[in-house]
N, C-alpha and C positions, 0 to 999 in steps of 0.2 A: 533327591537331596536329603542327607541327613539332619535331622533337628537337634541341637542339646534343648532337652529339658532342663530347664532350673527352678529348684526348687524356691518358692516365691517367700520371702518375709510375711510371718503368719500376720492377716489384717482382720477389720472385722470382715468385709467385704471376703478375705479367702474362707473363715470360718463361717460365713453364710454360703458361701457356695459350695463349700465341702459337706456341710450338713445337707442342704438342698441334694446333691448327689446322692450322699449315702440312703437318704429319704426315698427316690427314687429306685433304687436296685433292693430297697425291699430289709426285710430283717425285722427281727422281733429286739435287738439293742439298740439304746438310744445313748449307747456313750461310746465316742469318737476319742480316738487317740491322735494327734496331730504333730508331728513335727517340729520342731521351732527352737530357734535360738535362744527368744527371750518373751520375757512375759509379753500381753497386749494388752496395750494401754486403753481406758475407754471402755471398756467390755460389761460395766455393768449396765443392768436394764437390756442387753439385745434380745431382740425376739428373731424369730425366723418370718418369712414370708406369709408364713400360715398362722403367724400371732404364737407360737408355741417358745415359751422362754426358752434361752440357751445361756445356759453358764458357762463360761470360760475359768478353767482354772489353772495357774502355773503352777506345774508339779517338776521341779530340781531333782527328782529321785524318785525309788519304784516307791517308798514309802511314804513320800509325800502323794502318791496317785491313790493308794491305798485310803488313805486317809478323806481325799476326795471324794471315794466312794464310799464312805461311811459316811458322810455330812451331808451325801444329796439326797434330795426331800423326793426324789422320781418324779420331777416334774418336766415337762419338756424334755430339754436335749443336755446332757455333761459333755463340755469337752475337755479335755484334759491336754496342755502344752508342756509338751518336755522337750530336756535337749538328752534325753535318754534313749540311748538304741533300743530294738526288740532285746536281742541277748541279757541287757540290763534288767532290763521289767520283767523277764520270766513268761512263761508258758499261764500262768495263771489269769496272771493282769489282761495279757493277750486276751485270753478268752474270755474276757468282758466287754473286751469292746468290740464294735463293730466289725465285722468283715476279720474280726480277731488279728488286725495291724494297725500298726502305724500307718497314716493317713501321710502322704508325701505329696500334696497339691502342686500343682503346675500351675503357675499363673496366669498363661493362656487359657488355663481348661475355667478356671477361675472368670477371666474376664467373661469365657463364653456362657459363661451360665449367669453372668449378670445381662447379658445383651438377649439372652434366652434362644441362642444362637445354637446350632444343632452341629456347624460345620466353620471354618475358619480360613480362610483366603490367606495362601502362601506368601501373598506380598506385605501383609503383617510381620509373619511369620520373619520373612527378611528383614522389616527393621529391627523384629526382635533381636535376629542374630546380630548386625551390628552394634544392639544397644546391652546388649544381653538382655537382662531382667527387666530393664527401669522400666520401657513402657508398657507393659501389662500391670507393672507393680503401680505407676502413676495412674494408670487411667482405673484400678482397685482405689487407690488411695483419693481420688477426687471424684466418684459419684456421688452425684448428685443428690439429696434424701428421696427426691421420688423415684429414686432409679436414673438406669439407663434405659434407653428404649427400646424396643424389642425389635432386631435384625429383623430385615423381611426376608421371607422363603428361607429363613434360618440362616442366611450365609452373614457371618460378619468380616468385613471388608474394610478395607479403608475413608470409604464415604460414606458407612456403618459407625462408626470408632471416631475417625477425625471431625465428622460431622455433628457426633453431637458432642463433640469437646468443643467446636467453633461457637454452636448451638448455646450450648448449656455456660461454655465459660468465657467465650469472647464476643455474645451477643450477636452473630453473625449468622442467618439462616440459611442453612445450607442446604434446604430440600432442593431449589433448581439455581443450584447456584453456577453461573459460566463467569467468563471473566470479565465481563462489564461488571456485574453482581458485585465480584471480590472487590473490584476496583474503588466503586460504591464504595462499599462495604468499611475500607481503609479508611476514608472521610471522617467515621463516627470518631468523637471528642474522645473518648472513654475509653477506646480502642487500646492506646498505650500503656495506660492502667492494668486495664484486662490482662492484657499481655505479662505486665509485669508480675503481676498475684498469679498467673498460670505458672509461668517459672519458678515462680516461689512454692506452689504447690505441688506441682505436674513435673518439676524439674526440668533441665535444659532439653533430654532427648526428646521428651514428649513435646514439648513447645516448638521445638524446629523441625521434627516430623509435622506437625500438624499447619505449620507455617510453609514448608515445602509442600505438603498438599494442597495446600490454599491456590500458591502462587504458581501451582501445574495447571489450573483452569483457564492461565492464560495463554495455554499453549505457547510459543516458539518463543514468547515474550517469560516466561516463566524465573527464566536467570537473571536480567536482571532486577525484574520484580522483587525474586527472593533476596538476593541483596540487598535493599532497600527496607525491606520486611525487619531481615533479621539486623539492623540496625537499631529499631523500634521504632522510628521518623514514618509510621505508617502516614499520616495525614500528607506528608509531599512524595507517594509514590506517582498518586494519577495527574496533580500540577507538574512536576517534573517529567512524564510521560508526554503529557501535552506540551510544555517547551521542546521537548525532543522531535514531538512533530511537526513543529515549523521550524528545524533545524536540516530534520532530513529532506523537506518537501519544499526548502526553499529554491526559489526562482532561480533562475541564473543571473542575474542584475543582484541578487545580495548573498552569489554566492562565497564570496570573499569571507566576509561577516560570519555566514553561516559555519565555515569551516571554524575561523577562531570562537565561535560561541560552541562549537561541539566538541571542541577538545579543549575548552573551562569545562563543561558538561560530564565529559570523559573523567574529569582528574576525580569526581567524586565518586567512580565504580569500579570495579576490580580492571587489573594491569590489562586483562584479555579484549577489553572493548577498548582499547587506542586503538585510535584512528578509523574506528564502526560507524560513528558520524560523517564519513567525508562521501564526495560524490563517487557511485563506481567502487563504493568499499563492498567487498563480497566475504563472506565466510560465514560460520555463524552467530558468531558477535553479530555482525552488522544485520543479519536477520533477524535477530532477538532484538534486537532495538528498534528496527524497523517497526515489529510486530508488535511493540507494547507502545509506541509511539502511536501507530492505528489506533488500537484499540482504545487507547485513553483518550483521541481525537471522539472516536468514536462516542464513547461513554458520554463525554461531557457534552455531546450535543442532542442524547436519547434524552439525559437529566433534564435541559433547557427546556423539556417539549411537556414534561411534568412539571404540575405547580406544585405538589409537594418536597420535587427535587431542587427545583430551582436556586433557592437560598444557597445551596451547597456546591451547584453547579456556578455558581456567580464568583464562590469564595473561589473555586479551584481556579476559575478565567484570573481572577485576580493577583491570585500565588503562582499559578503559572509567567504572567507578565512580570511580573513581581522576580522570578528566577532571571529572564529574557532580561530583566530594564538590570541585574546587576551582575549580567554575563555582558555588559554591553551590545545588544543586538535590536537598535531603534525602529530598523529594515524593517527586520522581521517583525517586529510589534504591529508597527505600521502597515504592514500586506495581510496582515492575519486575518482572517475569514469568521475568527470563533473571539480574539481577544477584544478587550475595551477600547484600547488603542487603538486596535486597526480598524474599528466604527468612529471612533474621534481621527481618525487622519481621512477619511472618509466624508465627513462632516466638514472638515475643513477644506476639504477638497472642492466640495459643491459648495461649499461659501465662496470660498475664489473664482468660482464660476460664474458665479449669478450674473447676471445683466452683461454677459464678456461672452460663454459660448454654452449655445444654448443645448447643443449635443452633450457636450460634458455632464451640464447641470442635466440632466435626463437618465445619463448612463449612471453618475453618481448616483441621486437619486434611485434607481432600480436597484445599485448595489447596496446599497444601507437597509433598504427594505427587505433584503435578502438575508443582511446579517442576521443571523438567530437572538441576539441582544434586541434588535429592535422588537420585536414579537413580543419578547418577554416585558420588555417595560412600556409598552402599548397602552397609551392613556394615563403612564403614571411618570412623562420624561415631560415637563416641557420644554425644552429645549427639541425633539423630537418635534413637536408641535409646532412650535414656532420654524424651525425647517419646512418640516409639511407647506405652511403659509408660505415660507418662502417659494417656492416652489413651484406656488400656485401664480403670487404673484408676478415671478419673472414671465410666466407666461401670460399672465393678462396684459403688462406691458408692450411683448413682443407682439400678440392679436392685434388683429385690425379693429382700430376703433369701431365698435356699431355708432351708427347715426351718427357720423362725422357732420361737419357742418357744410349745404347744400346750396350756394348763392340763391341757386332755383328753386327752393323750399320757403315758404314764408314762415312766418316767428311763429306761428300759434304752431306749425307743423313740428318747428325742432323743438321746441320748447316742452310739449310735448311727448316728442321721441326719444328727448333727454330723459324724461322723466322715467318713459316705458324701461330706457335701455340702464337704468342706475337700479330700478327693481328688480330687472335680469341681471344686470351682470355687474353692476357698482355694489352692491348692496354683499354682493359676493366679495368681492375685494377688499370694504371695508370690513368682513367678517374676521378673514385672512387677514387683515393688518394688523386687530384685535390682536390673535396669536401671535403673530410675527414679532411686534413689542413685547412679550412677553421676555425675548431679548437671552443674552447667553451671559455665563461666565467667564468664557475662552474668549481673550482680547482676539483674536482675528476672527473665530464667527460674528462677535459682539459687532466687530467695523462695517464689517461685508453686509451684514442683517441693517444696519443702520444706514452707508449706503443706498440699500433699497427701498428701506423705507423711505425716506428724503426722493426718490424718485416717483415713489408711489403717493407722495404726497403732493409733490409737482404736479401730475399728471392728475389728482382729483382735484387739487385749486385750476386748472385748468377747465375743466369739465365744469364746476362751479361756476366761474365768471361767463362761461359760453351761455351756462343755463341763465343765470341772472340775468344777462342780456336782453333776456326774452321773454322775460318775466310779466312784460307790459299788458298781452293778453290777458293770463289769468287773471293780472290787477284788476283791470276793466273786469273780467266775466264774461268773456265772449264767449259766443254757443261754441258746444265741446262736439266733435262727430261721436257718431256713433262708435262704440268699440270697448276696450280695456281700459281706459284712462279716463277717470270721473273728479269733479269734483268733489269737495267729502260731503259737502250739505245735501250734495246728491246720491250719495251712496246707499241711503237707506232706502229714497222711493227707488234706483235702480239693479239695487241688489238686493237689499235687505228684506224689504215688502216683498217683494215677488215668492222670495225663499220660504218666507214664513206662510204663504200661503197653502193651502191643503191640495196643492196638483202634483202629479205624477206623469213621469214617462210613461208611465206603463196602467193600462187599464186595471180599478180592482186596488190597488197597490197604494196602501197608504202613505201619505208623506206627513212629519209630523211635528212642522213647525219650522221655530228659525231661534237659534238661543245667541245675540250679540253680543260680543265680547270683548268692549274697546276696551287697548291697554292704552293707558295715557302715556304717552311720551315711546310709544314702541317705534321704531326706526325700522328701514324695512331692511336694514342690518340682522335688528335683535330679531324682526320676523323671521329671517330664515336658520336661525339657531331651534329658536323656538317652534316652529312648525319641523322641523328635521326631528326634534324632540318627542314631539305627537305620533307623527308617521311611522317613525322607524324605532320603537319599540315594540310593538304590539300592529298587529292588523285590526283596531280597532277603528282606525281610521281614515280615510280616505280624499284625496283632495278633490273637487272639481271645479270646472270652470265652466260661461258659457260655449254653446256649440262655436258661435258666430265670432269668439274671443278666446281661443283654446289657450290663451297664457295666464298667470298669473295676474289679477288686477293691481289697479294702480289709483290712489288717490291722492289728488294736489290741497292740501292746508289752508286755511284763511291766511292771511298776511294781514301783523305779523303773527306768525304761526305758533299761538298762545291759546292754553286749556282756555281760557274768558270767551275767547273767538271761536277757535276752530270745534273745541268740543260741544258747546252751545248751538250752535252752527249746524252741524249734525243730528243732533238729537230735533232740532227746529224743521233742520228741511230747509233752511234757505239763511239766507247772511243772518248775523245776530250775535249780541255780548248777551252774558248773564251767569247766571249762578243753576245750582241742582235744582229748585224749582222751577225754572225756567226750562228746564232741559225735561222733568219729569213730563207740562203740561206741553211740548214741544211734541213729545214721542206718542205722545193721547193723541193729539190731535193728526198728526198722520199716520196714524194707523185708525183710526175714526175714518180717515178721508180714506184709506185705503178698504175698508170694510172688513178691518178686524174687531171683533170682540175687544181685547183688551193690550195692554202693552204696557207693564209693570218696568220701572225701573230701578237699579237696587246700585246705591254708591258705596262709597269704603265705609262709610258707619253703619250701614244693613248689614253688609256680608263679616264685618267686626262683631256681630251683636248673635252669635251663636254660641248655646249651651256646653257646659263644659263636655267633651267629647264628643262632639258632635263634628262633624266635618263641615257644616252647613248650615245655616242658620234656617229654622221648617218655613217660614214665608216664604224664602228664596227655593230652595227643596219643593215646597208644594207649587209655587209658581211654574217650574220647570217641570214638573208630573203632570203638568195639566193642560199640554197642545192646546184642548179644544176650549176651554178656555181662555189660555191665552197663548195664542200660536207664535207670538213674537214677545220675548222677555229679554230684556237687555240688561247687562252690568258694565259698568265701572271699576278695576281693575289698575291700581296706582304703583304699582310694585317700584316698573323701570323708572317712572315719572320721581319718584321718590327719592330711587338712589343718584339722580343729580347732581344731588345735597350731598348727596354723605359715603358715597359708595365709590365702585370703578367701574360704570354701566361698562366701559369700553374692552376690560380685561374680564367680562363675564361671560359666558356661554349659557346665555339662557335657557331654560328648561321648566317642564308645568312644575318639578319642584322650588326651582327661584321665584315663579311669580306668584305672591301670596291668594290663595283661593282657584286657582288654574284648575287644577288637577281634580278638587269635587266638583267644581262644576262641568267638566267632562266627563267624569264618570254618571253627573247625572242627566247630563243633557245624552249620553251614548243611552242609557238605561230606557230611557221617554223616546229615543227614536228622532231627537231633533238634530236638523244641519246647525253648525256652529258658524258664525261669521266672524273671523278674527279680525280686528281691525284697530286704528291708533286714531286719537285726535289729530297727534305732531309727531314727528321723529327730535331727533337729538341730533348735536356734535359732543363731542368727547376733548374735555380738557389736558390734552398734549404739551404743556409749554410754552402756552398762548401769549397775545400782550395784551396789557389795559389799557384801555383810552376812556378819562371821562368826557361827557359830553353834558350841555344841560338839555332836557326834555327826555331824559332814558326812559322807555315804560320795559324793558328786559334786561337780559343779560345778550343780545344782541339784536335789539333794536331801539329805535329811538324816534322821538318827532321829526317835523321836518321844516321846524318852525325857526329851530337853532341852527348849526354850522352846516355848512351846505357840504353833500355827497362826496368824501373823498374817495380814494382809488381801490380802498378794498371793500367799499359800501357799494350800493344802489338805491335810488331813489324809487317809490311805487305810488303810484296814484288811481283808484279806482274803484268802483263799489264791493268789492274784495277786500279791500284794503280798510282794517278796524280799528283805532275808531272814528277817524278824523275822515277816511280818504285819503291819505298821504303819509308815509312814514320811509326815513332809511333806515334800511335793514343790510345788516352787517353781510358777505359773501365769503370773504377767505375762513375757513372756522376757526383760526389763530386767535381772530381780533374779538374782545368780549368788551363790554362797557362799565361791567359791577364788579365785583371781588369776586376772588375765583372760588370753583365750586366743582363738583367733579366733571360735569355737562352741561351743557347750555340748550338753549330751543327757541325760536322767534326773527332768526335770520333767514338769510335767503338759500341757506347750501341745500342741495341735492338731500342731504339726512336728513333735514328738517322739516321740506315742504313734498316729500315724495314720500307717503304715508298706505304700509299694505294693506291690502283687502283681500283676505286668503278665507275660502270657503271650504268647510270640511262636512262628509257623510259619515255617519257612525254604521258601522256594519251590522248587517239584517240578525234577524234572530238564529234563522239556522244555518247563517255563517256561509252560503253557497254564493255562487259571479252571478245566480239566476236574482239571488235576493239582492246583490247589491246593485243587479243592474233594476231590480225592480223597483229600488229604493231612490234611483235617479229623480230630481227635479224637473219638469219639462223644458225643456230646450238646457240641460244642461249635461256635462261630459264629466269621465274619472282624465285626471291631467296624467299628461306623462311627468317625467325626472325632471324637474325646474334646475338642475344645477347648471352652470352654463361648461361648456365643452372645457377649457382648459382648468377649469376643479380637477378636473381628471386625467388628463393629457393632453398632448400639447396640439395645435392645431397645424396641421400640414402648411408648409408655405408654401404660396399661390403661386403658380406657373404663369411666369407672364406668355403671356399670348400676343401675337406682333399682330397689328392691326394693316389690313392692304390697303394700302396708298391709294387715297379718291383721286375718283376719276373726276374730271370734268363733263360734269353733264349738260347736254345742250336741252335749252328749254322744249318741251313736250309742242304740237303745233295743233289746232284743230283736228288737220287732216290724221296726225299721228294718233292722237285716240280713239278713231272711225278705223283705224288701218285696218281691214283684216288679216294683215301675217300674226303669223302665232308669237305668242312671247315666247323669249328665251326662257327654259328651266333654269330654274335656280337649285343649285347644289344644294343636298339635304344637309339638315346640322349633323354635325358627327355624331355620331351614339356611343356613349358610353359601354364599360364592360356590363353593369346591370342591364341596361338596355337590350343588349346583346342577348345575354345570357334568358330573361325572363322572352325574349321571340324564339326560343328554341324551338323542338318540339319536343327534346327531352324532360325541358322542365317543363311545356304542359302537361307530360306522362304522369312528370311526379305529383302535379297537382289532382290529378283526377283520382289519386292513390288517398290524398286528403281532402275530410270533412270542408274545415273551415281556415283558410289560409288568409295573409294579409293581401291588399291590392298587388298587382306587378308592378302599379307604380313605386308602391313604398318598398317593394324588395328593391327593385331596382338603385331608386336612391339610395339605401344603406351599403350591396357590395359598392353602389361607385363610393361612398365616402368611405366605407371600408378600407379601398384601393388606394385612394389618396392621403389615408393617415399615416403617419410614423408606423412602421411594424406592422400595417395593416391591423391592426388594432383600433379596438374604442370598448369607452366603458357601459357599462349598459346604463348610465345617465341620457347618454349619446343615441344609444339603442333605443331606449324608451322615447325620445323626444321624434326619430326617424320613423318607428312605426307606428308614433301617435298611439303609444297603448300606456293604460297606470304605471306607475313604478312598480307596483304590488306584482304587476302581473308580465314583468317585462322578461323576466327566464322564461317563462311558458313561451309568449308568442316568438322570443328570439329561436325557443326550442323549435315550433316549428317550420320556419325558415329554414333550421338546419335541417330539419328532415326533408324539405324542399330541393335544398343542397347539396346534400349527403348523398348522391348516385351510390346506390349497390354499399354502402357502407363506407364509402373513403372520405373523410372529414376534409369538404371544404367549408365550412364553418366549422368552427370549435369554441364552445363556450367554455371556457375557464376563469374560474373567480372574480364574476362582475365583469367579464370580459369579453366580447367576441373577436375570434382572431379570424382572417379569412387568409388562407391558403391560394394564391392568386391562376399561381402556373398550374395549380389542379386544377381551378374552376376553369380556367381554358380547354385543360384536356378533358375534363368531363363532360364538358358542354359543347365542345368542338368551336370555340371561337375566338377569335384572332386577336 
């Protein structure tokens, strides 16, 4: 191919490169003769690369060059500009100057000695020839003052040249730049500016060369990208790219829509792409659209998964929709997978489901948490939140009630098991409701969430009055069995004493105390916020329980269930009113009986009365540094009790930062090696829109004597040595009804929140952090607990197969002779086995087991595949897992780990743990295992 050379407009950039040249081929003259039309503007003060001055002079005639040569001082470099031919200037002049000619620079050869480029790529060269001159003469006239940067392996190219024009003048980096990059790239605010000042300086060829370059990285998509480009509307190339992908990729159900929203679409890009949008359009329109429709799907959901993209990637979902809502296309909004819309029709989708079909709300559900929006605003939506609760709640309503009520059970039994079953699994629900009120903006989630709250509040005044019922027991004080459920004036000699004592599981193995930590007015609501808090930031801590009571404990309130009584009460060891001193010489004195050294008590004006920066006031600090001294040190702790008054305990998510002094004193009681007893005087209700009723004899905001109006129907009357201070009081039941002025919470009635008060025990982990020290750091007779959250926190719980029961026979009474008979009895049919059952009599999996150390019982594998088998999906969360193999939450991926290698024949995943999840693959474990 032939090149024309053109001679370039003399700049400083071509007289630095012409000097640089002649520099290099050598010569004892330092005065250049150059070419040119007209003077050069700008030219005093240049130096060359080597710092050596260069003068520029316009000489109109041989005698004006003459004269140049007279007036230079020989310093550095003369160059002399004329529009004077050789034949003009003479043989003389000639042979002054360099190379004894005129200098006719090429502005390629120019560019290349600015890039320091040795060699020059043809496809330049091409735009040159379309452009002629301009873009060597633009990319001379717009370097940069530190330069251009030096071609690699010498060749400059196109992603040489255009890259650091992107670089240098449209902020765009384009060392690994592909088309997600560009796409990016188009976003930045400043972009159209850029653009415009390049035109202004670089001129038009150079600007749309370097704009066609750009918009070739996105391959097949490249055409209409540049259209868009060279409009200058860079910021809606990649939102418009993304409405085009839910245009092309729409369903068939909105393909009607889709068609008239792609040819609105159409009318704003050249005549060639009609009709590229329709279904079954082929050519290469409709591949280039296709192609940049991908790719900007694509782009905007790499951004999503960076938090420094995000901000950006939210605007483009926006402007995207924002194109979609005024092409009229609500479909398409609404099916979208990436836009906001199609997460809000999603959301409202699973609102209209709630309590109606419980598949629906599950698949919704699954698909919101799929969306890439929900990811992103994780912890900062509540409305997001308040769903979650929902969610959870629809499924606690569906569950079968625990400890339904039993004719054949007596009161102390339910009453009791109510208790146990509101600290498992009520306590959860009211956690969720919290959230759930948190409540929407969108009048139809707003209804549907409300709805279920109203049923979910049904169903715990329900649960209420069953429990008050039965209240009559604890009134009296009748003996408690042995087990998880204590009264609270019993909890210190049955928990609390024990713990602080200096025994160990393990021989050698120090244990190093007991530090109590009742929160006044903690609900065993705010308990499991709060201990969720502890555990699952850090592995600093650890729960346990005893062996003989592997759940969570439980303790029942004085009645009425007031700080005077129940916290007094406690600290005493046995019924009693009083104040702090009564409580200090209470905790002396059993722990005196129990043969402790000492048992310091410290209330809200000890743990107030710390130095400025201090986290801890040093009495309280040295008390807890000193087990052997005093192995049991107890605090008071008024944070939730407080916000009552003045807060929203109900809309709070408690954590050791909300409750005042939490957090040092677990860092110092973790430090000293002591177990924590978390524990409450009383729980709470939560002022929802209650009603007032006065009464005379009020000693609370729900309770009262019983000397005044006798028990109406959302009260209970209580009589018994529990009962403070008379013996006798009604105490309110539904949590609606209060008796004083409202306040944020109440405490002193009879609800489930109020008299079912936790007792949660936690281990601080060993010094050198290993399962050998934590297990050596055990209490004697006590365990690490599994996931206390109850099965539908997490998923939904399988419905039960009824099972038809075979029609009694009539039996004829037994005779003497028939019990002496010697015929054999008939065999009775074995119980059916389960697939665990199955599976763990193999002898394959005893193969596997002998391949492993230390595996769980077969009993417990066995229970897990059957409940595995029986769940939605064959799924469960490892909540579920953890509580099935009876191992910590800490340690529930390990042991579920290896179960699956138990499993896993030859490497084919019939177990697969995926994110808090085990899924079991059913028809594999058959064929693996060979059974039926």
């Amino acid at each position: 191919m032939t090149v024309v050379v053109v001679a370039a407009p003399v700049q400083r950039a071509t007289v630095l490169a012409t000097v640089e040249k002649v520099r290099r081929r050598g010569g004892a003259s330092r005065i250049l003769g150059i070419r040119a039309s007209r003077p050069l503007e700008g030219a005093e003060g240049l130096t060359d690369q080597h710092g050596d001055p260069v003068k520029v002079t316009w000489c109109p005639s041989a005698l004006a060059c003459w004269d140049a040569l007279s007036t230079w001082d020989q310093s550095g470099w003369l160059v002399l500009l004329t529009d004077r031919t050789e034949e003009e200037l003479g043989s003389g002049l000639l042979a002054r100057l360099a190379q004894h000619r005129l200098q006719r620079p090429d502005a390629w050869e120019s560019v290349k000695l600015r890039f320091r480029a040795t060699s020059l790529d043809r496809a330049l060269l091409r735009d040159s020839t379309e452009h002629r001159s301009a873009i060597p003469e633009a990319l001379l006239r717009i370097e940069p003052q530190t330069g251009w940067p030096a071609a690699r392996a010498g060749m400059l190219n196109r992603e040489v040249a255009y890259g650091a024009v992107a670089r240098h003048h449209l902020g765009i980096d384009a060392e690994t730049l592909d088309g997600a990059a560009v796409l990016e790239a188009t976003l930045a605010p400043e972009l159209p500016t850029r653009l415009a000042d390049l035109r202004r300086d670089g001129g038009d060829e150079l600007t749309d060369v370097v704009l066609d370059w750009l918009a070739g990285r996105l391959g097949p998509g490249a055409a209409p990208a540049r259209h868009v480009l060279a409009t200058g509307t860079t910021g809606d190339l990649l939102p418009l790219g993304l409405a085009l992908s839910h245009v092309v990729t729409a369903p068939a159900t909105f393909r009607q829509e889709a068609v008239l929203t792609g040819a609105r679409l159409e009318a704003g890009l050249p005549d060639a792409f009609r009709g590229a949008t329709n279904t079954g359009a082929a050519g290469a329109p409709a591949e280039q659209l296709r192609s940049l429709a991908a790719e900007s799907a694509r782009t905007v959901q790499e951004m999503l998964t960076r938090p420094a993209a995000r901000d950006s990637a939210l605007a483009v979902l926006r402007r995207a929709e924002a194109i979609l809502r005024a092409e009229q296309a609500p479909s398409l909004i609404a099916a979208s997978d990436l836009l906001p819309g199609g997460l809000t029709a999603r959301r409202r989708t699973l609102a209209a489901a709630l309590s109606t079909d419980p598949d629906a709300v599950e698949r919704t559900w699954r698909e919101i948490l799929e969306h890439p929006l929900t990811a992103v605003r994780e912890g900062r939506d509540p409305l997001h939140t308040a769903l979650r609760a929902a969610v959870r709640l629809d499924r606690w309503l569906a569950a079968p009630q625990a400890g339904a009520a039993d004719p054949g059970v007596g009161r102390l039994e339910r009453v009791l098991d109510a208790a146990r079953t509101h600290a498992h699994d009520g306590a959860w629900a009211e956690t969720a409701l919290g959230d759930l009120l948190q409540g929407s903006d969108d009048p139809e989630i707003a209804a549907a969430l409300d709805r279920l709250a109203q049923q979910v509040l049904i169903r715990r005044r329900a649960l209420d009055r069953a429990f008050a019922q039965d209240l009559a027991p604890l009134a009296r004080g009748d003996s408690l069995p042995a087990g998880d459920v204590h009264y609270l004036e019993r909890v210190l000699e049955n928990v609390g004493l024990p713990l602080a004592r200096p025994t160990s599981a393990r021989p050698g193995a120090r244990h190093r105390g007991a530090l109590v930590l009742l929160i006044d007015g903690m609900s065993a609501a705010s308990a499991t916020d709060l201990t969720r808090s502890i555990l699952d930031v850090t592995d600093t801590w650890r729960e346990i329980v005893p062996v003989e009571a592997p759940r969570r404990a439980t303790a029942l309130a004085l009645l009425p269930s007031l700080t005077t009584h129940s916290r007094t009460s406690f600290f005493l060891g046995e019924t009693g009113s009083g104040g702090q001193q009564h409580e200090r010489q209470g905790l002396s004195a059993l722990a005196r009986t129990a043969g402790l050294r000492a048992a310091p008590l410290f209330h809200k004006h000890d743990l107030d009365a710390k130095g400025a920066g201090a986290s801890l006031s040093a009495p309280i600090a040295a008390a807890i540094a000193d087990p052997e001294g005093n192995p049991l040190v107890a605090c008071v702790l008024n944070t939730i009790d407080d916000a009552l008054d003045k807060s929203d305990p109900g809309g709070t998510r408690w954590s050791t930062a909300d409750v005042t002094h939490l957090r040092p004193l677990l860092q110092e009681a973790a430090r000293a090696g002591r177990t924590v007893l978390l524990t409450a005087d009383h729980g709470h209700v939560v002022e929802r829109g209650g009603r007032l009723e006065r009464h005379d004899g009020t000693t609370s905001a729900r309770s009262r004597t019983a000397t005044g109006d006798p028990a109406g129907p959302d009260e209970i009357l209580v009589e018994g040595e529990r009962v403070l201070d008379e013996g006798r009081a009604i105490l309110a039941v539904d949590e609606d009804l209060r008796y004083t002025d409202r306040k944020a919470g109440y405490h002193g009635g009879a609800g489930l929140s109020e008299l079912v008060v936790p007792v949660i025990a936690l281990r601080p982990a060993p010094a050198d952090g290993t399962e050998q020290g934590w297990a050596d750091g055990l209490p004697q007779g006590w365990l690490f607990t599994s996931d206390q959250h109850p099965l539908w926190w997490s998923t939904r719980a399988a419905a039960p197969v009824p099972v038809e029961e075979p029609a009694a026979l009539a039996a004829e009474p037994a005779s003497m002779f028939d019990l002496f008979s010697a015929a054999e009895p008939e065999e009775q049919p074995a119980p059916p086995v389960g697939l665990g059952g199955a599976i763990v009599a193999t002898e394959r999996f005893a193969d596997q087991k002998r391949v492993l150390r230390r595996t769980p019982s077969d009993e417990t594998v066995a229970l897990l595949i059957d409940e595995l088998a029986a769940a939605p999906g064959a799924r469960l969360p490892f909540s579920r897992v953890s509580q099935l193999l009876v191992t910590p939450a800490a340690r529930t991926a390990r042991t579920a780990g290896v179960v699956a290698q138990l499993l896993n024949v030859e490497g084919f995943e019939v177990l697969r743990l995926e994110e808090g999840t085990a899924i079991l693959d059913i028809a594999l474990a058959r064929q693996q295992f060979e059974v039926s």
